[in-house]
N, C-alpha and C positions, 0 to 999 in steps of 0.2 A: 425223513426230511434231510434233505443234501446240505451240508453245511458249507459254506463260501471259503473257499482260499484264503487264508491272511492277506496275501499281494495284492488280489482282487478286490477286498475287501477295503483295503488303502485304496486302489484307485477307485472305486466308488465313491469311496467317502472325499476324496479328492477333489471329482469333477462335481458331486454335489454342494458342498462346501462353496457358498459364494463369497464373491471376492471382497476384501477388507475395504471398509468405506475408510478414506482421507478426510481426515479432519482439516479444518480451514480453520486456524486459531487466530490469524491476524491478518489486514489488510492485505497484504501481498504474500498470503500463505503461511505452508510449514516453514518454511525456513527465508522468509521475510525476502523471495527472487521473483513471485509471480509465477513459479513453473508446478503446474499439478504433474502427481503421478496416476491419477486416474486415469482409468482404459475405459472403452465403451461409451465416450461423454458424447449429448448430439453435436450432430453439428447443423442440422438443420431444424429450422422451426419457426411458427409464426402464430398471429394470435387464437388459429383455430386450428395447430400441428403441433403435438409433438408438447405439449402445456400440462403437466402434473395438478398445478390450479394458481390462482394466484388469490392475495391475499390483499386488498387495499388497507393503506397505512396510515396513520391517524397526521399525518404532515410529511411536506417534501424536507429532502435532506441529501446530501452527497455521500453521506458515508459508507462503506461497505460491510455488508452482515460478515460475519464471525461464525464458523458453524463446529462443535461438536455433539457427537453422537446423533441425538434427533432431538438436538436443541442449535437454534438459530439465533444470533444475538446483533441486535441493532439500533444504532441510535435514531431519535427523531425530533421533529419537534410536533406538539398538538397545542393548537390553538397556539398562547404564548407558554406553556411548559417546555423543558427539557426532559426527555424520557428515554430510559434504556427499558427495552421490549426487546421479553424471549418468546421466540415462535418456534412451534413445531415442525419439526419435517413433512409434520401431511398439513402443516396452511390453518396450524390454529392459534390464536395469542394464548400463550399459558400465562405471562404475567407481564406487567409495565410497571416503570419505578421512575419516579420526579426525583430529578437532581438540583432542579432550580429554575427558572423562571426569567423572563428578557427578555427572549429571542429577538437577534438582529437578522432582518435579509439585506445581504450586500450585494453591488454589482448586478441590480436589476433579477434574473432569473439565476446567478452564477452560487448564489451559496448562504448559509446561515450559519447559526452557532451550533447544528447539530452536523457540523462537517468533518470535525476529527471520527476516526473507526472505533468500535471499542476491538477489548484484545482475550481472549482466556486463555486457561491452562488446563480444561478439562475440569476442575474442582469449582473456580471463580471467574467471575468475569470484569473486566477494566471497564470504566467507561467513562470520557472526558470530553467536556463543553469549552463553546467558544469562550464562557463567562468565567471560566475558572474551576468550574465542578470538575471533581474530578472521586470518583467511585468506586468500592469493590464490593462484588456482590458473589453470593453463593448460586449455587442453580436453580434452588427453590425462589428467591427472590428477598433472601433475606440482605440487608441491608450487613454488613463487616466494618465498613468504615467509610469515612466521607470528609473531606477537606476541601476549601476552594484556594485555587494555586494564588490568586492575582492577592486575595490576602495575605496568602505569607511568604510571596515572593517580589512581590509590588505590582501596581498598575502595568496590565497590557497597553501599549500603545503603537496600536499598529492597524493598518488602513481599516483592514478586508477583518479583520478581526484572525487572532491568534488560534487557525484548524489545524497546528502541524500533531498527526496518530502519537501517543506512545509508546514505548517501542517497550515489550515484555520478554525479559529475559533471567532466565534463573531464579531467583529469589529477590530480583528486582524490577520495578517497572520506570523505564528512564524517559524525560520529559527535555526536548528543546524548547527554549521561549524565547525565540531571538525576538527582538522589536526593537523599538526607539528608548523604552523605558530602562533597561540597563537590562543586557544580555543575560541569559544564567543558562548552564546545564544542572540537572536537578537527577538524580536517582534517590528513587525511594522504596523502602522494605515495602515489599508487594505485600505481606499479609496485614500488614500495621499501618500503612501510608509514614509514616514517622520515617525524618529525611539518614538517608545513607550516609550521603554527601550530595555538595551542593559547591560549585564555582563561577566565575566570571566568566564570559567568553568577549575577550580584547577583538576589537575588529577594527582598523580604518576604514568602513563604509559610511557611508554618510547620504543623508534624506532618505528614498523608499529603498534602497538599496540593507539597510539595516532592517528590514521585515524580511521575515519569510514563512512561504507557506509548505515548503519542504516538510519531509517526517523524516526522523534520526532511524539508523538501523542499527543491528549487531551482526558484526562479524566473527564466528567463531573458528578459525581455520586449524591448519598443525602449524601453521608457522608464524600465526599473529590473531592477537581475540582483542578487539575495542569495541565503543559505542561509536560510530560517525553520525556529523551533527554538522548539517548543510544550511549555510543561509549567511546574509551579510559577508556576503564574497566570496566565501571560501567554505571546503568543508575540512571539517577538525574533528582528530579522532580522539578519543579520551582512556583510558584505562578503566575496567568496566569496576574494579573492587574501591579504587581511590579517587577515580577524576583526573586524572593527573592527563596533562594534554602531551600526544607522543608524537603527531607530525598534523600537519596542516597544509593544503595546496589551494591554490586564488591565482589571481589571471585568467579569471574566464568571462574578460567582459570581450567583447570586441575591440578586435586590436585597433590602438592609435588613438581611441577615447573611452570617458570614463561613460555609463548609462547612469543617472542615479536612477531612473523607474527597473532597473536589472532587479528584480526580486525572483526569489527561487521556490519553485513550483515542483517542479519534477526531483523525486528523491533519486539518490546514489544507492548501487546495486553493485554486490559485491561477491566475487565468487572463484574459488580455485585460487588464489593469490592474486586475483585484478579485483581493481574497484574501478567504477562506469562512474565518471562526474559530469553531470549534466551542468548549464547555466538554465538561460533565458532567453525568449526573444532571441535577437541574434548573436548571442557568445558560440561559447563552443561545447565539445565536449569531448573528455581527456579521460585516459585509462593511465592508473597510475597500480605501483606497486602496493603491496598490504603491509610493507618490513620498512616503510619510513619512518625517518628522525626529524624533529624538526619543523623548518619550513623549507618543504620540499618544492616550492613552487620556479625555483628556477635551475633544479637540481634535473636535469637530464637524465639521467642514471635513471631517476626513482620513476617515469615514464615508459609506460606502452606505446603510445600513439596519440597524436591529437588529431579531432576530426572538426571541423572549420562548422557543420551546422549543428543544433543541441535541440530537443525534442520538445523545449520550453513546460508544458503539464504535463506529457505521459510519463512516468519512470521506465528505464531503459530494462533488457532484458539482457542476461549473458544462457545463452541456450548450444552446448557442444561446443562448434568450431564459429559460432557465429554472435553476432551484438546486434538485438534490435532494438530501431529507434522508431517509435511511432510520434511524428509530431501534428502540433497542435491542427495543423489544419488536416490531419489522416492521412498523408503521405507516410509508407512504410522504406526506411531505409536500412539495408543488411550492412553490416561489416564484416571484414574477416575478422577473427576476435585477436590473431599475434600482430596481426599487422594493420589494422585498422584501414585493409583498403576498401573503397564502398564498395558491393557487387552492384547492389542495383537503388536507386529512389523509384518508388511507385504510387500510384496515385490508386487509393481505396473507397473509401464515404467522404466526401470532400465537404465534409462539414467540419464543425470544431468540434474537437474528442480531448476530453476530461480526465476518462476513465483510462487506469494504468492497462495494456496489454498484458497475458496471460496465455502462457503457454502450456499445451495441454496435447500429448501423443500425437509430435509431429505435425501438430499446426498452433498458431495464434490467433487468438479472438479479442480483437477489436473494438472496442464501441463506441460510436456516435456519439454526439449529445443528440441528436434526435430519433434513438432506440435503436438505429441499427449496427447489427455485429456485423461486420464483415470476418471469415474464417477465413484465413491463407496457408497456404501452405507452407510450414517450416525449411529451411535450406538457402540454397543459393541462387533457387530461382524463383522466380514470382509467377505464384498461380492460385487466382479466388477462387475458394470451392465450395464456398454458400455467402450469403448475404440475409438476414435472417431481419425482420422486422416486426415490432411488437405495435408501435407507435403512441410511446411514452418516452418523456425527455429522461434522458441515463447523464449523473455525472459517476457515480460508482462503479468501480471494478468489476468484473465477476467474478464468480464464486464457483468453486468446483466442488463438492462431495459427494460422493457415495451412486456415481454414477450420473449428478444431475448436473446444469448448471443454473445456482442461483444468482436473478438481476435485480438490482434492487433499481426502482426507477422514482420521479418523483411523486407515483400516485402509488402505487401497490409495490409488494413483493410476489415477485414471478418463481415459482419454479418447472424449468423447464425437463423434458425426459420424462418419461413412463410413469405411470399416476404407480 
């Protein structure tokens, strides 16, 4: 018997060796930008190509699944319960958990109280309702702990009802609740729920302008780590161990008047030393520095670029040399990312899209509120190269693992790619 080379031996086991599935731990990924590193993902598909299987889901919901290992985690609502539901990678409920009960639908077909995302870290899973629930669970489904926030933080008051994600980082899970009812930033020991810390957020905004349906992120760079926490004008960054507020930028309504219906929808994205600040409607949207003091809002210095139109619901993207803006009505706009000049506005699904873009090996996928992804092609020039249709209404992001991508839509969960 010929025994094999060592070298050979390596590269066998090399090219056999399949490639590392990317966990999807939170609404807009690993690292809270929207941009997967998966290779291989489709790009094309429809409701009889290219469908692994799907799964229908005990109620509609906007939030987007959470995925590690071959476990899928998502919110919904059935009948009137709130429930966090783990599903497997091959399309099967392993278990559901009731957090509480109410469910409100807002805004006609636009959303409920299972709109916030939940979040894991691989061991546990987050998961928080428009009524105040707010959850940690093990994998199995065992219950860790449970609190309702609007108890021990006061009454939500706010239109659409209070969907802004969680934001999970390190040994904490940080919560924005901007509204009418008195502002707060909240972080709390993720294994315990029991508060960190907990402060005011001061705003001059006034009427719908003090709601928001934004989600807080974390920045963790080399040369600045906060929580940002968008809504009622402005976004503010906090100090992630104390709370303690380190710079603030506002002026993003349109200029010459006030909006008070300016409420914020689309989150801030942050990357490399820039942060992407979106408004509303017609504001703007301004790249500011990550090393401010203060209120930088009229400080020049602490500015990249301001660009005159803002994406209103999708969160922007910072992908290379480029910033995409996907807005509300599906028009994709590039920028240069130092200079914020537009390369191009183009027109894609000319319907209203909800869900945040996500970037995935050199293209961007898109989605409809009425199911379809349009893919484009990443860069400076604008080129479609699938349009893909399932024909389910999508307010939910996609979801990239382990080769596939999962849609959460408002009847089923789809996964798409190779059964």
């Amino acid at each position: 018997m010929k025994t094999i080379p060592p070298t050979l031996f390596l590269l066998f086991t090399i090219i056999a060796a399949p490639a590392l599935a990317e966990n999807w731990p939170s609404w807009r990924g690993p690292e809270n930008q929207g941009i997967s590193s998966e290779t291989n993902v489709p790009v094309e598909w429809g409701t009889e190509k290219n469908i692994a299987w799907r799964l229908p889901l005990p109620g509609a919901a906007g939030s987007t699944p959470v995925v590690w290992g071959d476990n899928i985690f998502l919110t919904s609502v059935a009948e009137n319960d709130l429930v966090l539901l783990c599903i497997s990678t091959e399309g099967e409920e392993k278990w559901r958990r009731k957090l509480g009960s109410g469910n409100r639908d807002v805004r006609g077909d636009e959303g409920n109280s299972a709109a916030p995302s939940p979040s894991t870290d691989g061991e546990h899973v987050w998961a928080f309702f428009a009524n105040g629930s707010l959850g940690c669970f093990d994998f199995e489904g065992n219950e860790i702990w449970q609190i309702n926030v609007q108890e021990k933080y006061g009454k939500f008051d706010i239109q659409f009802g209070l969907t802004s994600t969680p934001v999970l980082h390190g040994d904490k899970i940080y919560l924005q609740l901007i509204h009418s009812g008195g502002a707060k930033v909240v972080a709390l020991d993720k294994a315990t729920g029991k508060e960190a810390w907990a402060v005011s957020r001061p705003s001059d905004a006034r009427q719908e302008c003090e709601h928001s349906y934004a989600s807080p992120i974390v920045y963790d760079g080399k040369e600045a780590k906060f929580l940002l926490t968008h809504g009622a004008d402005y976004s503010i960054a906090y100090d992630l161990d104390s709370g303690k507020e380190l710079w603030r930028v506002g002026g993003l309504h349109p200029p010459g008047r006030y909006d008070v219906t300016l409420r914020f929808v689309s989150s801030p994205v942050a990357k490399d030393g820039m942060v992407i600040v979106p408004s509303a409607k017609r504001g703007i949207t301004v790249a500011v520095k990550t090393t401010g003091e203060g209120n930088i809002t009229e400080k020049q210095d602490n500015y990249f670029w301001t660009h005159e139109v803002t994406p209103d619901v999708p969160s922007p993207l910072i992908v290379g040399d480029y910033v995409y803006l996907c807005r509300e009505n599906g028009n994709l706009i590039v920028l240069e990312r130092e200079t914020g000049k537009q390369l191009y506005e183009e027109r894609t699904n000319r319907i209203r899209h909800r869900s945040s873009p996500v970037f995935a090996e050199g293209k961007l996928y898109l989605t409809g509120r009425d199911g379809v992804v349009t893919v484009v092609q990443a860069g400076p020039e604008f080129k479609i190269l699938a349009q893909n249709e399932i024909g389910e209404a999508i307010a939910a992001s996609p979801v990239f693992s382990n080769g596939r991508i999962y849609l959460r839509t408002f009847d089923a969960l789809w996964a798409i790619g190779s059964e």
